[in-house]
C-alpha positions as CSV (number, residue, x, y, z in Angstrom):
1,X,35.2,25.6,-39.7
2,X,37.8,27.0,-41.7
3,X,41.2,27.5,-40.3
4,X,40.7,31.3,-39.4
5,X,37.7,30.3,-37.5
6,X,39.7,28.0,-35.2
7,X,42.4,30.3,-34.6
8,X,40.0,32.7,-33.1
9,X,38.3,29.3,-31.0
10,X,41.5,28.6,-29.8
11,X,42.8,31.8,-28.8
12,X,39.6,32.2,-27.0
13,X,40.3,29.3,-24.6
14,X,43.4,30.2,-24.1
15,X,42.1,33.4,-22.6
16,X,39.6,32.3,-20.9
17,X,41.9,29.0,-19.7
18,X,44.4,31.7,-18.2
19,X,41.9,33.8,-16.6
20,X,40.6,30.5,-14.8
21,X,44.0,29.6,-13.4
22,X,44.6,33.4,-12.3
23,X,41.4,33.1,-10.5
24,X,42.2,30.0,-8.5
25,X,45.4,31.2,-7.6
26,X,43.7,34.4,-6.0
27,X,44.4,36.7,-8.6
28,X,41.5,38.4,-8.4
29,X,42.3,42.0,-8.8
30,X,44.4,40.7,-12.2
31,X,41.1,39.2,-13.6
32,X,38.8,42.4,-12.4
33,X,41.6,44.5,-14.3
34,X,41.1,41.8,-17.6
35,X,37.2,41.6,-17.6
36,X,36.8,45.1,-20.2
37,X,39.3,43.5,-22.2
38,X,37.6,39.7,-22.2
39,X,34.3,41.2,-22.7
40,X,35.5,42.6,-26.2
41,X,37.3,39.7,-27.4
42,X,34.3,37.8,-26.9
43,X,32.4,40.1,-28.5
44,X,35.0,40.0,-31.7
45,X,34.8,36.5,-31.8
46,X,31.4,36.5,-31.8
47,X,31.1,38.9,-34.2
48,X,33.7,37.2,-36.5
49,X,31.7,33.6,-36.1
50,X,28.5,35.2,-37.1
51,X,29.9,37.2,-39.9
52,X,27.8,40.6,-38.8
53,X,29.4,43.6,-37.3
54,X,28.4,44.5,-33.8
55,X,28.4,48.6,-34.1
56,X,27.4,50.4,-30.4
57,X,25.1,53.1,-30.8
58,X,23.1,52.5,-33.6
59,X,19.5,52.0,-33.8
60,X,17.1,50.1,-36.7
61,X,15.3,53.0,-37.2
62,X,17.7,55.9,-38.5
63,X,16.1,58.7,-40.4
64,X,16.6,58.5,-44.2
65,X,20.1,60.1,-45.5
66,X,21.7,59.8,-41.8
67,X,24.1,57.0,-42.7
68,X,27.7,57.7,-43.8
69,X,29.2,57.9,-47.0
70,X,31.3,54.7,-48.1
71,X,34.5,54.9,-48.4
């Protein structure tokens, strides 16, 4: 793992580590309010690990000449 890599690991459990605590302390409105937000950063992470984007909306099967331009 390379040191960008555990960055990402470690602010991961530091998330997830505080949304524990605020969960046994009854917080649970806080953590309902955090779950959009922890859902994506997992889904970064994830991303970033695997080294593929994760793009919403997009099928395998696009008709030819429907992508975007590059920029």
């Amino acid at each position: 793992m390379n040191s960008k890599q555990v960055m990402i690991v470690a602010v991961l459990a530091a998330v997830l580590t505080w949304s524990t605590v605020m969960t046994v302390l009854g917080q649970l409105a806080a953590v309902a309010a955090l779950l959009p937000s922890l859902g994506l950063l997992i889904q970064q992470i994830i991303s970033a690990l695997g080294g593929t984007a994760v793009r919403s909306g997009t099928t395998a099967a696009s008709p030819a000449g429907s992508e975007e331009p590059s920029r």
